[in-house]
PLY file of the C-alpha trace (Angstrom):
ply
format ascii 1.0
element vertex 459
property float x
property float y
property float z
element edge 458
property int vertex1
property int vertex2
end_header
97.73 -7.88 95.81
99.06 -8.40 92.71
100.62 -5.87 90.14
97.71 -5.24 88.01
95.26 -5.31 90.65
97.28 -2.41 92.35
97.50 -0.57 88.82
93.60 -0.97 88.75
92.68 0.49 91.84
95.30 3.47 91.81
94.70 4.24 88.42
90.89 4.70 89.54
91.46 6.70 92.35
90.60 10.87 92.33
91.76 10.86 96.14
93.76 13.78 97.42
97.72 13.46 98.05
97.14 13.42 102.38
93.94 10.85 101.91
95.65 8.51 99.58
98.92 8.86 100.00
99.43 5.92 103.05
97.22 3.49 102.06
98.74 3.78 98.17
101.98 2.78 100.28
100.70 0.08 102.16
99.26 -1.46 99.24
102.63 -1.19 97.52
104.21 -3.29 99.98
100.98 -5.63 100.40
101.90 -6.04 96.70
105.77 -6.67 97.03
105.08 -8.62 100.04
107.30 -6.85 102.53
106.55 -4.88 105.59
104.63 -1.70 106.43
106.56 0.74 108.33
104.18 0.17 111.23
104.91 -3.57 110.89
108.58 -3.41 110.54
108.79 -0.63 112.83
105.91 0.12 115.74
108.48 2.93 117.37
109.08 4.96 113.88
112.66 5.06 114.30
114.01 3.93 111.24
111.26 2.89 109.06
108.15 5.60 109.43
105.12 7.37 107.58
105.58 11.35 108.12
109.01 11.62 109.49
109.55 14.91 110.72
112.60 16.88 109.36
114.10 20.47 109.12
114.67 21.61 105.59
117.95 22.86 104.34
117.49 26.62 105.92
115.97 26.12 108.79
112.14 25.41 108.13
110.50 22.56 109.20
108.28 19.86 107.42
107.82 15.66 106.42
108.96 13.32 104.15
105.90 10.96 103.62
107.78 7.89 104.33
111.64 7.21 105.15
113.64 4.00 105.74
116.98 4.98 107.04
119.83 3.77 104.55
117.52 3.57 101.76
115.17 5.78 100.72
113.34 9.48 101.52
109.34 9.16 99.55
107.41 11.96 98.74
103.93 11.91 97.65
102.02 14.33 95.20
98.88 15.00 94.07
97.97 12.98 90.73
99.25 15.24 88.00
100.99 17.56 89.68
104.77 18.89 89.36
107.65 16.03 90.27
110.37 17.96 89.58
109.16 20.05 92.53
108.39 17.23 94.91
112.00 16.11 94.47
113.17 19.97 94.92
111.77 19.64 98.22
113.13 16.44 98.64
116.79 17.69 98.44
115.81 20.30 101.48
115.13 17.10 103.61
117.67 14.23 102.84
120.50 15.45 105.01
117.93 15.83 107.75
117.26 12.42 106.86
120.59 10.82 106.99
121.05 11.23 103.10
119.28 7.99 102.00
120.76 6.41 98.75
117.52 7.08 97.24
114.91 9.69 96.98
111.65 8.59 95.76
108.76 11.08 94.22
105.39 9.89 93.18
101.66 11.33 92.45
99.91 7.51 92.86
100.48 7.15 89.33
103.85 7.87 88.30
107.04 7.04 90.36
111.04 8.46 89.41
113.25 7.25 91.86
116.47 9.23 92.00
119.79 7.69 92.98
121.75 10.20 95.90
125.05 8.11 95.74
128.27 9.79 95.37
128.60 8.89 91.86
126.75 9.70 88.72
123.11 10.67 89.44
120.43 8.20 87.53
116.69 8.54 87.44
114.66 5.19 87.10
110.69 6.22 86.05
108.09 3.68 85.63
103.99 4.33 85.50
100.80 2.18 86.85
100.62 1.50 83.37
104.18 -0.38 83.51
103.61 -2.04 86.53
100.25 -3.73 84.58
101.71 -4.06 81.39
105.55 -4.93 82.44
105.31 -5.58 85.37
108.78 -7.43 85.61
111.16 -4.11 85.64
109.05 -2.09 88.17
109.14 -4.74 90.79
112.60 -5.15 90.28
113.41 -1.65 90.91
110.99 -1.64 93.71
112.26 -4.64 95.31
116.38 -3.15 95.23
114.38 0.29 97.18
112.92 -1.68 99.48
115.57 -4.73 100.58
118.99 -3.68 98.52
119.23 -0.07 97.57
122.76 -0.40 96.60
122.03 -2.75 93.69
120.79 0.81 91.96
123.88 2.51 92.50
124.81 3.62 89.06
127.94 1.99 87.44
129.35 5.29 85.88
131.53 7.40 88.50
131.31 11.06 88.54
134.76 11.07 87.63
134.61 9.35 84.26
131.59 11.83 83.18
133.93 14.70 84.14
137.20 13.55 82.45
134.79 12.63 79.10
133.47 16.02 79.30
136.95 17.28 79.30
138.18 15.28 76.40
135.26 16.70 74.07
136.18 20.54 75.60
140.13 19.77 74.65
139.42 19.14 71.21
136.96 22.16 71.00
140.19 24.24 72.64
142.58 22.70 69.84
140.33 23.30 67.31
139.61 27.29 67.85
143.33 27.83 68.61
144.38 25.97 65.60
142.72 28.53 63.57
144.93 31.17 64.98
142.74 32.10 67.92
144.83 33.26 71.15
144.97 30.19 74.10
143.40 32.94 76.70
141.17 34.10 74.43
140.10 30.31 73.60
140.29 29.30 77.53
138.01 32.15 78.19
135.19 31.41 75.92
135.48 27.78 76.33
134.93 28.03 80.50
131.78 30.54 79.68
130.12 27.71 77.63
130.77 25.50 80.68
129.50 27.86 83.30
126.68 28.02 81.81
126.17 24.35 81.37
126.25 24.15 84.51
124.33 26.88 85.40
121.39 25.65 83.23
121.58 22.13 85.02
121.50 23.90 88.59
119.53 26.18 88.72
121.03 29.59 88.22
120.17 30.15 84.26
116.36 28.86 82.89
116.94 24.95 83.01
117.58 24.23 78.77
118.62 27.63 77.75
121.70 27.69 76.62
121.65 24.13 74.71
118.12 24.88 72.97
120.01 27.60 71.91
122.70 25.73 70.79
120.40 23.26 69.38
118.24 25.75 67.27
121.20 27.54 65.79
123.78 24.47 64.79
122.80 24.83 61.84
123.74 28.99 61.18
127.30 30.06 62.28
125.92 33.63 62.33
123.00 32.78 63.89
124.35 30.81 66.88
127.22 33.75 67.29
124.55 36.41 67.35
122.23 34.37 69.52
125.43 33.74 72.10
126.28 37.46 71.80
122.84 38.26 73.38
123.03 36.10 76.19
126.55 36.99 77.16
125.47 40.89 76.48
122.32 39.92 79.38
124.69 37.98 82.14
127.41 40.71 81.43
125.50 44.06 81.47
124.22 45.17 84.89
121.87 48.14 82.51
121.00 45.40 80.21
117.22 44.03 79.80
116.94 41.38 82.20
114.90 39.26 79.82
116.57 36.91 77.27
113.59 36.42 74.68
110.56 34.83 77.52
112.96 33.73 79.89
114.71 36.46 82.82
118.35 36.64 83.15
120.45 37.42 86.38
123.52 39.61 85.86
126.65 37.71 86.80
129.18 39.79 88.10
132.86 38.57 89.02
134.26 38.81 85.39
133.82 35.90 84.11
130.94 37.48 81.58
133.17 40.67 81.25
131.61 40.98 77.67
129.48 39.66 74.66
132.69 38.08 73.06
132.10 35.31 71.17
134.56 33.46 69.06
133.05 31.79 65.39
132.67 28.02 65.83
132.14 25.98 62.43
129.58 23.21 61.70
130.88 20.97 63.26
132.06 22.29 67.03
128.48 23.72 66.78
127.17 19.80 66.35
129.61 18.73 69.28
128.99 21.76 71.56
124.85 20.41 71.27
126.00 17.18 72.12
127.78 18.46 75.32
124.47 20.09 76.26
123.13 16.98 76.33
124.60 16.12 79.46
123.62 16.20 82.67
126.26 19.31 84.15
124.77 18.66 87.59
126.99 15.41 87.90
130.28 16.87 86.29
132.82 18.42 88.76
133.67 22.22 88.62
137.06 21.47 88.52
137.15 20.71 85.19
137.08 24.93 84.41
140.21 25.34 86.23
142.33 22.73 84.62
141.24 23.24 81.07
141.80 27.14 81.50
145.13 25.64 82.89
146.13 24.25 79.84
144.01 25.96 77.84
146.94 28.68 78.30
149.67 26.81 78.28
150.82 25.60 74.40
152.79 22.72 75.46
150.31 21.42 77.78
147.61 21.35 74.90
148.27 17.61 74.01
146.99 17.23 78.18
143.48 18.83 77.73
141.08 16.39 79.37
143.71 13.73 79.83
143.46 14.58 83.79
140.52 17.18 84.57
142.13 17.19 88.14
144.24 15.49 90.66
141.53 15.49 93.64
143.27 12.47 95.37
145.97 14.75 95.65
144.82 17.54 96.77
142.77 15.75 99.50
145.46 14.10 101.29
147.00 18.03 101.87
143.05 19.26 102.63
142.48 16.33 105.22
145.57 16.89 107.71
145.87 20.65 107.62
141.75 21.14 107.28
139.53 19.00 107.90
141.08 16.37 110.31
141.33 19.19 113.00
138.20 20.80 112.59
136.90 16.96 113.01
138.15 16.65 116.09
136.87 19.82 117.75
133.72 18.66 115.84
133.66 15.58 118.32
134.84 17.13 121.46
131.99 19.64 121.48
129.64 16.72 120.63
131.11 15.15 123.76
130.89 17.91 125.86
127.52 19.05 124.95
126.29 15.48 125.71
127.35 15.97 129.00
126.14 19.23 129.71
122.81 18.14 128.38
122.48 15.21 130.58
122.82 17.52 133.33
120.25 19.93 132.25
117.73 16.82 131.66
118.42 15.94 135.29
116.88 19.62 135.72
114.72 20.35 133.27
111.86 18.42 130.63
112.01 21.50 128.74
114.32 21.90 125.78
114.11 25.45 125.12
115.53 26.22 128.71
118.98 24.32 127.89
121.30 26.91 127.95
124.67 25.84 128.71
124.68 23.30 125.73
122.98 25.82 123.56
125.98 28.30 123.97
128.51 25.39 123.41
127.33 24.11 120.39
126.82 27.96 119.17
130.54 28.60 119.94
131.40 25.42 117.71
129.46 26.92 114.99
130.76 30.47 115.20
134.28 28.59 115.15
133.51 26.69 112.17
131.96 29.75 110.59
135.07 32.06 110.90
138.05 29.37 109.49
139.29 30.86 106.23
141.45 28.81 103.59
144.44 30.92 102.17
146.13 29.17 98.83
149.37 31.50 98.36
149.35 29.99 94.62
146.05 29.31 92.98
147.08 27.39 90.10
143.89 25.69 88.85
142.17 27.00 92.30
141.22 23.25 92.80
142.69 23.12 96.06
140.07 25.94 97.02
137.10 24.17 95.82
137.74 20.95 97.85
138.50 23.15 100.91
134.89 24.87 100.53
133.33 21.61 100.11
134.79 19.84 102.72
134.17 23.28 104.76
130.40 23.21 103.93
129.86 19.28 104.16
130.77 19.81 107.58
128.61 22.70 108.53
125.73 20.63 107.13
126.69 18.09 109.44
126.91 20.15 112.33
123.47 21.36 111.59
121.75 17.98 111.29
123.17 16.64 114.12
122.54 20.19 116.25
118.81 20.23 115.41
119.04 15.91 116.91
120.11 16.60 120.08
117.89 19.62 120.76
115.21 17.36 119.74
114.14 19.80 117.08
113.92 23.41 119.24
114.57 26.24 117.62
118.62 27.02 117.73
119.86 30.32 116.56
121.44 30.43 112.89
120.64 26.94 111.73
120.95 27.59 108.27
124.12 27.32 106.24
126.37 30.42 106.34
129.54 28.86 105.22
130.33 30.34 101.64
132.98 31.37 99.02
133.94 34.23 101.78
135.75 31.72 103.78
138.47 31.39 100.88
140.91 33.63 99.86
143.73 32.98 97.23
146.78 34.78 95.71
147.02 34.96 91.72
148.78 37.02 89.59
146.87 36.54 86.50
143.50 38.06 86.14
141.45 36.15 84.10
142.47 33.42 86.41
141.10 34.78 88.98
137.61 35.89 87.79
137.30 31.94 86.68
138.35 31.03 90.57
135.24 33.08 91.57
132.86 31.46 89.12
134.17 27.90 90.02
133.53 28.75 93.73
130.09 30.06 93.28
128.85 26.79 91.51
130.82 24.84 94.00
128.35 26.64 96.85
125.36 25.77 94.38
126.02 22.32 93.75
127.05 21.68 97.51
123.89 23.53 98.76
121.56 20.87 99.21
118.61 21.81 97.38
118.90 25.50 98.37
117.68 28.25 96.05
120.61 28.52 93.60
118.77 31.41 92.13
119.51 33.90 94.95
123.17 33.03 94.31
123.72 34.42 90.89
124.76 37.55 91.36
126.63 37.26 94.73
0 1
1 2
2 3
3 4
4 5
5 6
6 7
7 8
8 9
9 10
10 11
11 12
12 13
13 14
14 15
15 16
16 17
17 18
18 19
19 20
20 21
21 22
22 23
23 24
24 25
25 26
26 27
27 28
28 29
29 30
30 31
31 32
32 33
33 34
34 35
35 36
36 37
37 38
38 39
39 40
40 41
41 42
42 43
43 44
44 45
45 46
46 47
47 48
48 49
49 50
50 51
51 52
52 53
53 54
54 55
55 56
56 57
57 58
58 59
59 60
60 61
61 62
62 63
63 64
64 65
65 66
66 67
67 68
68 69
69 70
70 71
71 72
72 73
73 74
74 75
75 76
76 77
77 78
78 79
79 80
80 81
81 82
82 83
83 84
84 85
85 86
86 87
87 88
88 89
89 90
90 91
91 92
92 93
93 94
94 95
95 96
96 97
97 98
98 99
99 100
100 101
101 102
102 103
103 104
104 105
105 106
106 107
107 108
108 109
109 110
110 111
111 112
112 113
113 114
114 115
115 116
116 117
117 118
118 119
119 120
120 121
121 122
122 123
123 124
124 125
125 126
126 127
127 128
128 129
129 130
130 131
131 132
132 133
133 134
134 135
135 136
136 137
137 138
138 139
139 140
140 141
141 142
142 143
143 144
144 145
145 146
146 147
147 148
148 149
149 150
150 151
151 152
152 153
153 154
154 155
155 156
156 157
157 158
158 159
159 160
160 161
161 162
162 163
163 164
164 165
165 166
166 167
167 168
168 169
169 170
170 171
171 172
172 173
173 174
174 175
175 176
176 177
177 178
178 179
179 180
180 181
181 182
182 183
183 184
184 185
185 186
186 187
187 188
188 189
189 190
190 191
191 192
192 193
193 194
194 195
195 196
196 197
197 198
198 199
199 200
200 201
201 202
202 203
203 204
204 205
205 206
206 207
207 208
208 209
209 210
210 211
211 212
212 213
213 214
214 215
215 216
216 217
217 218
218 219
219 220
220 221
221 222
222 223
223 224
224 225
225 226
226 227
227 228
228 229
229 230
230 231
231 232
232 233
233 234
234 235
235 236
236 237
237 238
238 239
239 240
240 241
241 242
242 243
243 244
244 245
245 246
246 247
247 248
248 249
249 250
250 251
251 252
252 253
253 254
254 255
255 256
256 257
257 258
258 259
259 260
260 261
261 262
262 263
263 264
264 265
265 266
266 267
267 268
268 269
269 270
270 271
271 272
272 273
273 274
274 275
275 276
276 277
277 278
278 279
279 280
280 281
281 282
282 283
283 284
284 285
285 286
286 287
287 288
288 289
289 290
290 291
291 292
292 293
293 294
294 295
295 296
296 297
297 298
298 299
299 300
300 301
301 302
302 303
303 304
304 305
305 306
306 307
307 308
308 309
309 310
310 311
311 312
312 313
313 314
314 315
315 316
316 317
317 318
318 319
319 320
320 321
321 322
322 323
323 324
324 325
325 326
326 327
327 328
328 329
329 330
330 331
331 332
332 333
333 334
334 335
335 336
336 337
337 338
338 339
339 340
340 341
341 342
342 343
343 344
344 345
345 346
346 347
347 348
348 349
349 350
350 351
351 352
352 353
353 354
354 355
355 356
356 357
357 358
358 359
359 360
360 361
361 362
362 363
363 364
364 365
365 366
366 367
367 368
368 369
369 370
370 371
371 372
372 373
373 374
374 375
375 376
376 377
377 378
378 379
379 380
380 381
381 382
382 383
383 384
384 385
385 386
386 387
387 388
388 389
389 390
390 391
391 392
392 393
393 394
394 395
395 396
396 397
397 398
398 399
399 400
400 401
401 402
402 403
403 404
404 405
405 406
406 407
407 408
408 409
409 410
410 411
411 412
412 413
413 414
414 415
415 416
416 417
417 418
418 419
419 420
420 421
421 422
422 423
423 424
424 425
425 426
426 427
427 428
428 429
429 430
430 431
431 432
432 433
433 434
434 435
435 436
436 437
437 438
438 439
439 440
440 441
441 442
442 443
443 444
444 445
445 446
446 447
447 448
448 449
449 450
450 451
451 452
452 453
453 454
454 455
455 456
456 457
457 458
């Protein structure tokens, strides 16, 4: 089958997701000459149509297809939403190993989305491209198929941050070198970049805050006005709830402790719509703490974005004392439960009567559940936001590998519990703190695998 013959028949098609979706797959790889998943794999254990898979909170469901170590495919409807087939997407991929890619399609359009630890990348292409084009579909196609790491993006995660930083640091210079006060400047600067974030993750409307930025750049007094609003809705408990159309969680913590806004000119207005213009998702959270850091610090202003954070560092503390040990309980109760299960298997067929290994892997998890990270002296609190990520990157681990060897039966609590509660720092300084708790709470959202970030704004 060759690429335009595949465009033509597709493109005709009215079919339903469930009675297209396999045979639009098939045909794919009739067309790119490669193996079916039956062909390649008659068992279904690493290549497969409908792999079964427990979403990120405990429900159950299937990705259309999966290859292990390359991609997770999900199939819509022609026409219908993307954004949330890949939403649902994210609930599956640990359950799925994490592939390096995760692929969403409706027969007629295809994004796939890179899941690397780097920079995230989205590569769409249409029917119509793989008629008219045909040379850069197949190519992508081909690299998802036989060489997934060939569309591991280039940029590192890193880089995007420290950029990010640079463009903040001269914002910070800027406002204090009009006579503004470094915490007052730190302050306002690290609101902007929650909500950034927030925008990009799912815990304010997804544009808001840089169409705002966008339609205002061009009125000081407008933009300050518009700003004043929003703050006034995040910071107000009493406050409407609605922000123009869209609805607006309060944030409590302190962090939006008021509608203070500080004047920006023409052109931090121009660079702050720029900045919005990035994808927040893929910058790290650590780069609030570090420009508050400095931020408040006048001989340290010359730093700002220069390093947005040591992490190298801090992980070579975090991995002895934290996670090395917890690693190796990790593995003995693996152990153990492997053993206890082969000796309820000599008993029993049934799963849901395993008892013994139930109860050990439970105790692991109640273990894991109860650690708590104390940093005597915050700092930047960056050494608190690696320790929850490394805390909850296990957890999901636990829980993936848990719902393997119990083949899928229902286990009590398989849904991540591991939070911000599990840290607890010491810091004299007060507006250092409230930042600490807004860091931590995007650090749970951008570590939560596809779980409902909006739940999480006002915790």
């Amino acid at each position: 089958m060759t690429p335009s013959e595949f465009a033509a028949k597709w493109r005709k098609s009215t079919r339903t997701e469930r009675a297209a979706s396999q045979e639009h797959f098939i045909d794919l790889c009739r067309m790119l000459g490669v193996k079916t998943p039956n062909e390649a794999d008659p068992h279904g254990e690493w290549y497969a149509f409908e792999k079964s898979a427990e979403k990120f909170g405990g429900d159950d469901g299937f990705a259309d297809v999966w290859k292990r170590d390359h991609f997770a495919w999900e199939y819509k409807g022609k026409h219908k939403n993307l954004e949330k087939a890949y939403e649902q997407l994210l609930k599956y991929r640990e359950a799925l190993e994490n592939p390096p890619l995760l692929v969403v399609c409706d027969l007629e359009r295809f994004e796939i989305h890179t899941n690397f630890n780097t920079v995230k990348e989205v590569h769409r292409f249409t029917l119509d491209d793989l008629r008219d084009a045909p040379e850069r579909p197949l190519s992508l196609l081909r690299a998802l198929m036989s060489e997934p790491g060939a569309l591991k993006p280039k940029v590192t995660r890193e880089q995007v941050t420290e950029a990010a930083a640079g463009r903040f640091a001269d914002l910070a210079q800027r406002l204090q070198g009009r006579g503004n006060k470094p915490e007052a400047v730190a302050h306002f600067l690290n609101r902007l970049l929650f909500c950034f974030f927030a925008e990009d993750v799912g815990l304010l409307p997804r544009g808001l805050l840089t169409t705002l930025v966008e339609k205002t750049k061009e009125s000081g007094a407008d933009f300050k006005a518009a700003l004043q609003q929003l703050f006034h809705t995040m910071s107000d408990k009493k406050a409407s709830r609605f922000f123009g159309t869209e609805r607006i969680d309060w944030f409590n913590g302190g962090l939006f402790d008021s509608d203070a806004v500080l004047d920006l000119n023409e052109w931090e207005r121009a660079e702050l719509s720029q900045l919005g213009k990035l994808d927040w998702s893929n910058i790290e959270p650590a780069i609030l703490g570090t420009l508050f850091e400095r931020g408040l610090d006048p001989e340290k202003r010359s730093q700002l974005g220069a390093h947005y954070t040591d992490r190298a560092s801090i992980e070579r503390v975090v991995g002895p004392v934290l996670e090395a040990p917890l690693r190796r309980e990790f593995e003995k109760m693996k152990a153990t439960v492997a053993k206890a299960l082969a000796s309820e298997d000599a008993k029993t067929k049934h799963t849901a009567k395993k008892t013994t290994s139930k109860k050990l892997y439970q105790e692991w998890l109640t273990r894991l559940r109860k650690v708590r990270v104390l940093d005597p002296a915050c700092g930047s609190g960056n050494f608190l936001y690696i320790a929850l990520q490394k805390l909850k990157d296990l957890e999901k681990e636990t829980l993936v590998w848990g719902d393997s060897a119990f083949e899928g039966a229902a286990v009590a609590t398989s849904f991540i519990q591991v939070g911000p509660e599990c840290l607890a720092g010491i810091e004299l300084n007060t507006l250092r703190t409230r930042l600490h708790r807004a860091r931590l709470r995007l650090a749970a959202l951008l570590n939560a695998a596809g779980a409902d970030a909006g739940a999480a704004a006002s915790s």
